[in-house]
Structures are given as structure tokens and as C-alpha cells.
C-alpha positions, 0 to 999 in steps of 0.5 A: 489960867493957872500954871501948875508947871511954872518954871519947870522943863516938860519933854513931849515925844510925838509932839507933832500932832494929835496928844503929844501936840495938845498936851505939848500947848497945855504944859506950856499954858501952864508955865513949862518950858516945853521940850518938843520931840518928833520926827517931822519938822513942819508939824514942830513948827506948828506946835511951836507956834501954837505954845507961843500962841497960849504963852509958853515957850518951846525948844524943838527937837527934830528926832527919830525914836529909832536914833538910839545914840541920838537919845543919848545924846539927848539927855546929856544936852538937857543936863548940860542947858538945864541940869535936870528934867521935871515931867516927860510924856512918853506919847509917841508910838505906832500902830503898826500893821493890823494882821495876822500874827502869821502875816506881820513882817519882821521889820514891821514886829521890828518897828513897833519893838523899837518904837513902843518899848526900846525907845521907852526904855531908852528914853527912861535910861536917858532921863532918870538922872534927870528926874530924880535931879528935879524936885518933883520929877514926873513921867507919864506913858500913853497906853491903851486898852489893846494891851490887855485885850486879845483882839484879832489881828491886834497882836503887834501893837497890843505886844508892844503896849503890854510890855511898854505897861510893864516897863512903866510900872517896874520903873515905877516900883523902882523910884517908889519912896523917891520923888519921882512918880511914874504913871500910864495912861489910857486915853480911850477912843481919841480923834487921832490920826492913828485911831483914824487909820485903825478905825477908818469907818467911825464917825469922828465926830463921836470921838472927844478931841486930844485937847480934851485929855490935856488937862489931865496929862497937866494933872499927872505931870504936875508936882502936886500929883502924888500918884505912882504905879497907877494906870489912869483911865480917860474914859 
């Protein structure tokens, strides 16, 4: 197996399960330290034990996106232990309440805001100094194909990943000429449990599986990949 990232530091949110998780193994197949972010200590574990499985090594970082302070925190704890950031997959998000505008809670509206774009931002404004510290710094951020649709009962979670889209790709403007690249991507119809909870009635087994989709987030995390400001589409 190659290892593209061999040496480098790779941050993963939602590392606990479905994307994040396979995506998490495969930086670490390719020779990334692995920095593996969610809230659910159990599922880190698992992750952890599945990147040693494939050869890598992890560091395991219990954390609620919505800890604003504690994101702080954390990128000063990555520069002081290694002094820069090399690639970073934004992947954790939610979905939310599938309703009517009329009918979404505040505090659920509230929720996917915080999620799916403050945590965004905040994690860019965390990170930055450390990517542009790496020699081929990468960032990449899970989208989906709600954002640029008008579904019925859709307009919470197709809200937050439109802005989340336009956050990514003004940040991406912002480090072109830099060797920092910032990509979306669009995973498509993933056997995820989010995707479980949004559809519950289709046939799973239909669906391509997360570590179908690791190779390429491999890709775009790697320095050889010289894309900026694009949305990539898996399917």
C-alpha cells in the first residue's frame, strides 16, 4: 500500500463512525498520524483500534463541536505537540429534524447552526495558522447535495450545508496562491447512519459503503493534490 501521508498530521471530526471512521483508517494506511475527533468515547476507541489494525498510529480526542472554547484549545495543544497541521476533514455534522420550516424548534435550527457551520468556522479559524505551517497544508469539508436543492422539509439541514459550502470556498479564495488547498466534497447516497435515519425505508444494501469513498478523501488530503475551490462529486 502506498502511504501518500507518511509523516504528516491528519485531523478527522466525526471520527467515531460511518465517513469520518473510514476515512480516519485510511489517512492512517497511508502513513498519517491520525488526530481523531467526536464526541463518543467508545466509538474512538473502536477507530483507534482499527488504525493500529491497518498500521497507523492515532491520538483520540473526546469533543463536542459545540465546546467552542475547547476548539481553541485545541489547535494551541497541536501547535505546541507538533507545531503544524497537515490535512483536516471536516465530516462531523447533523441532520437535524426533517419538517417543516414552520415546524423546526429553535434549539434544533439552533443545533445545526452551531454544528454544520459555527463549528466550521471555528475549527478554520483554529487551524489556519497550522496549515499554512505545513508544507502542503489540506482541508476538506463533507457537503451534500441538499445544499443546492429545495426539498420539502429539508430546510434546516439544506440551510446549514449551503452556508457551510460558501464558508469553505471563501476560505478557499482566501489561501489561493498559498499552499494551502480547500476542497468540498460530496459523498452522494452513503450506508451511513445519518443517511439510515433520513431514509429509513431504502434498501441499504444499494448503497456504496464509507470505505468506498476513503480513497478519495486520501486523494484530496494528500499534497500531490493541487485542487482549490472545487466541489468534488463521489457519484
Amino acid at each position: 500500500m502506498t502511504t501518500p501521508l507518511q509523516g504528516k498530521i491528519a485531523l478527522v471530526t466525526g471520527a467515531s463512525r460511518g465517513i469520518g471512521r473510514a476515512a480516519a483508517i485510511a489517512l492512517g494506511a497511508a502513513g498519517a498520524h491520525v488526530i481523531c475527533v467526536a464526541r463518543t468515547v467508545g466509538g474512538l476507541e473502536e477507530t483507534d483500534d482499527a488504525i493500529t489494525k491497518a498500521g497507523g498510529k492515532a491520538t483520540l480526542v473526546p469533543l463536542n463541536l459545540k465546546d467552542f472554547a475547547a476548539i481553541d484549545r485545541l489547535g494551541a495543544s497541536l501547535f505546541e505537540r507538533w507545531g503544524r497541521l497537515d490535512a483536516f476533514l471536516g465530516n462531523a455534522g447533523q441532520l437535524g429534524t426533517l419538517t417543516p420550516l414552520t415546524h423546526l424548534e429553535p434549539k434544533d435550527f439552533a443545533d445545526l447552526v452551531d454544528v454544520n457551520i459555527t463549528a466550521n468556522w471555528r475549527l478554520i479559524r483554529s487551524f489556519d495558522p497550522l496549515l499554512r505551517l505545513s508544507e502542503a497544508g489540506r482541508a476538506l469539508f463533507i457537503t451534500s447535495g441538499a445544499a443546492r436543492k429545495h426539498t420539502p422539509y429539508w430546510g434546516g439541514y439544506a440551510m446549514s450545508k449551503a452556508a457551510l459550502e460558501s464558508l469553505a470556498l471563501t476560505y478557499a479564495a482566501e489561501c489561493e496562491g498559498t499552499k494551502v488547498k480547500i476542497n468540498l466534497l460530496n459523498p452522494g447516497p452513503i450506508r451511513t447512519a445519518m443517511r439510515a435515519k433520513a431514509m429509513p425505508g431504502e434498501d441499504r444494501s444499494l448503497l456504496k459503503r464509507p470505505e468506498e469513498l476513503a480513497p478519495l478523501i486520501v486523494e484530496l488530503l494528500s499534497p500531490s493534490n493541487e485542487k482549490n475551490g472545487e466541489l468534488v462529486n463521489f457519484q
